[in-house]
N, C-alpha and C positions, 0 to 999 in steps of 0.2 A: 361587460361594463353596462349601468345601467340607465339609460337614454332617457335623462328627465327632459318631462315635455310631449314626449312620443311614447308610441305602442311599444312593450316588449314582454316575452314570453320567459315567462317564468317559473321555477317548479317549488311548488307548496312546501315548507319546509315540515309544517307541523301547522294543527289547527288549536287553538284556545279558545277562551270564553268572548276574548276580540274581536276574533275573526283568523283569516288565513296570515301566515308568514311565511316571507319569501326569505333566503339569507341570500344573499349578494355581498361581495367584496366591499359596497359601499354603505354598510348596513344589512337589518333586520327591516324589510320593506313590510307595512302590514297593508292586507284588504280586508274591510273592516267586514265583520259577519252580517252584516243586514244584505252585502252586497256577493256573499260568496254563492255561488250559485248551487243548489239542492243534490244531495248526493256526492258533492266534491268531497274527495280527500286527501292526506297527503301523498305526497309524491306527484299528484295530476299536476300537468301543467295548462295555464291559462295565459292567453294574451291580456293587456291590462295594461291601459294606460297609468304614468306615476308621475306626479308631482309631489311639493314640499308642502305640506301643510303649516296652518299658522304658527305652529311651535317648533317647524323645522325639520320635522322629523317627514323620510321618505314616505307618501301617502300611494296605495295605488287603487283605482276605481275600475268595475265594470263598465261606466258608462261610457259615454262618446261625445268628446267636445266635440264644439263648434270648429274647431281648430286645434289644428297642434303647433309644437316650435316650427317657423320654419314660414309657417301659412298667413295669408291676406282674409279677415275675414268681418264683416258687419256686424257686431254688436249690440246690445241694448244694455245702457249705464243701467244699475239698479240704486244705488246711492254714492256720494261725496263726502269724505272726510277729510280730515286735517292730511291726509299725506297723496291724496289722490282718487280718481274713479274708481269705483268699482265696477267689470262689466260682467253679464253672466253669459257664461259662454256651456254652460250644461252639464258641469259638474258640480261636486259639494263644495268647494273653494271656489270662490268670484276671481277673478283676473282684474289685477292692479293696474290701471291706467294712472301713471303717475304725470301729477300737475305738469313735470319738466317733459312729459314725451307727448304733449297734448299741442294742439296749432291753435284751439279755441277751445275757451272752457265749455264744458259740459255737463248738462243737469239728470239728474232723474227721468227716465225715459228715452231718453236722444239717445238714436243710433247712432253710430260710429264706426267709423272704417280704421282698423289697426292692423297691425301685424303684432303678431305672437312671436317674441325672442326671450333668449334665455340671458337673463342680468349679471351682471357679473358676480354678483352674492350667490348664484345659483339656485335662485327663485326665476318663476316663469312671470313673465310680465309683459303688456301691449305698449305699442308705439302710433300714433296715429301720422307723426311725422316719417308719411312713407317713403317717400323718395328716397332715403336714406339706404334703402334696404332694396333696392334698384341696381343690380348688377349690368355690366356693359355686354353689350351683344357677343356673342359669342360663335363659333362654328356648328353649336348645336342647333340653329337658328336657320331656316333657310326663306328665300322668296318665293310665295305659292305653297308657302306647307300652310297649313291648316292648324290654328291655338285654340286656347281657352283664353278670355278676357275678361278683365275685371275693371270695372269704370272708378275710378279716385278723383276724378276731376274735371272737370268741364271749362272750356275758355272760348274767344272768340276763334279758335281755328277750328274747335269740334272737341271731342272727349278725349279725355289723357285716359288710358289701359296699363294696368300690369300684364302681360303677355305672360303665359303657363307659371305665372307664380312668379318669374323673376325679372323679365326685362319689362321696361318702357317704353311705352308704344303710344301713336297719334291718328285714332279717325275722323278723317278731315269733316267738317259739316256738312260738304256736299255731297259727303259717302250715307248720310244717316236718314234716315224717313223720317222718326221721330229725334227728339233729346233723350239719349240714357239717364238711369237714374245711378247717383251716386253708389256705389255697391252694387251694380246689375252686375250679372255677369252671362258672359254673350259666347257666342261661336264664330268666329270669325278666321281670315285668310292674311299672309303676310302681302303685302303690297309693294313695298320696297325698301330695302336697307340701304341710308343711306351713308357717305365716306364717313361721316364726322358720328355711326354708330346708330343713328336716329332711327326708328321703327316707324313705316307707315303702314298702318292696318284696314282691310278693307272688311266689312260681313259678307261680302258677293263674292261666290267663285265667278273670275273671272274669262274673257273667253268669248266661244260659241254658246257652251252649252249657258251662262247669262243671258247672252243677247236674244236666244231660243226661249228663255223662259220669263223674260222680258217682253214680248210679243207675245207670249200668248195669256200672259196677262192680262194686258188690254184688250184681248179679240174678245177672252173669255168676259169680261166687262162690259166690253160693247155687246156681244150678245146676248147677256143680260139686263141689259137696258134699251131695250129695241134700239142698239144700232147706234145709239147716241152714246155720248160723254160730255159733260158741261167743262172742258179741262183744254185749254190751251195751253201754248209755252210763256203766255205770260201769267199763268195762272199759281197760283203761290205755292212756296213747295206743300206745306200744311194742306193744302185745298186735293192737293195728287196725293198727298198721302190718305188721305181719310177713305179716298175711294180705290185706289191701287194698291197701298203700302208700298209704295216705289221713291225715289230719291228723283226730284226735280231732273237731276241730270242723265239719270236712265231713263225716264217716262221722255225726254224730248228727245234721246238719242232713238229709241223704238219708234215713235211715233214718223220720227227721219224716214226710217227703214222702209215703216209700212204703206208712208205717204207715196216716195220715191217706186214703191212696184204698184200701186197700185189698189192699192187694197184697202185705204180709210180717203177722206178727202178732211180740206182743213179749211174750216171757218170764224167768224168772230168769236161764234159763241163756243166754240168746241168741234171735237171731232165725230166724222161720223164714219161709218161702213158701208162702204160703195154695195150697191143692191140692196141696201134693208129700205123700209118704205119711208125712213128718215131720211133719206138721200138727196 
């Protein structure tokens, strides 16, 4: 069966002045000859992503979208018509962003975060109303495993995530150095699952081996700047980040640490390294 949308392997039926054909139970699939690759003939089989072309008819390309059915992925509109966006995702057919699956219209140029799903016409098409497409947590899912994430959204508590493509997920503000950007996508740790399903995502493994690499952060920083640091705890998270890339609330739990043995001391203006000539 032939998985429009997605990659599938298929064996050349016969070659014309078109290009390659595939026959499949659901048609005569063609690749068009600009794209069939040198020396191919029939009978070889090719991977080959396939969609529907504008006349309907099953299309399938050597190339490689940006995405397939199924994926989350950042776009660039190319133009607007009477029925919807168009975006180019890296094939010879643009990907229909249509008016009704848009949150905010969109011009020429503007990136966009969609998901690729297949319409019920059996045409591929984007959604930018992703939550939709946001399945509930599941047992594949655990606390302390380690995702891929994707940023859709930003609010006062920190950044909304897709978690590997399918769940929804929350890293808190006080977990981030910086603000993500809309469509980043990051490496990050589960934090906790909570009763009512909810994803908290952290980027830090958490831990010793954190808190180890946390301290030597700083030392490595102070001893790079003879000994000094202009950074206290009321110093803003923006101000720790530019010189640590650490989150407000790691840089004062370290600095806890290293005060309490001994090893930095603490003043108006910032911290310093017990023994350097800053001291």
């Amino acid at each position: 069966m032939i998985k429009v949308g997605s990659y599938n392997q298929l064996q050349i039926a016969r070659i014309t002045a078109s290009g390659a054909v595939f026959k499949c139970d659901e048609g005569d699939v063609l690749l068009p000859l600009r794209l069939v690759p040198e020396g191919v003939e029939a009978g070889a089989l090719l991977n080959v992503f396939v969609y529907i072309d504008s006349d309907g008819r099953l299309t399938a390309t050597t190339r490689k979208p940006r995405a397939v059915v199924g994926d989350f992925a950042f776009l660039k509109v190319k133009e607007t018509t009477t029925v919807g966006s168009f975006l180019d995702w890296g094939i010879e057919k643009d990907l229909l962003l249509p008016f009704g699956e848009q949150t905010t219209p969109v011009r020429r140029g503007d990136q966009v975060l969609v998901r690729v799903y297949l319409h019920t016409s059996g045409r591929i098409a984007a959604s930018a109303k992703l939550e939709k497409f946001i399945t509930p947590v599941d047992d594949t899912l655990s606390e302390g495993a380690e995702v891929e994430l994707l940023v859709y959204a930003t609010t006062d508590l920190g950044a909304k995530v897709i978690i590997n493509n399918r769940f929804g997920g929350l890293i808190f503000h006080t977990e981030l150095v910086v603000k993500p950007a809309c469509g980043q996508k990051l490496r990050g740790f589960v934090k906790k699952i909570r009763d009512d399903g909810k994803v908290d995502v952290t980027l830090r493994r958490g831990g010793a081996d954190e808190a180890a690499a946390d301290r030597a952060i700083i030392l490595d920083a102070l001893a790079g700047h003879d000994g000094f640091l202009p950074l206290t705890d009321k110093s803003s998270p923006e101000q720790i980040a530019v010189l640590l890339r650490l989150s407000k609330k790691s840089f004062k739990k370290a600095i806890g640490g290293l005060y309490k043995e001994g090893i930095i001391s603490l003043a108006s203006d910032g911290i310093r390294l017990r023994g350097s000539q800053n001291s």
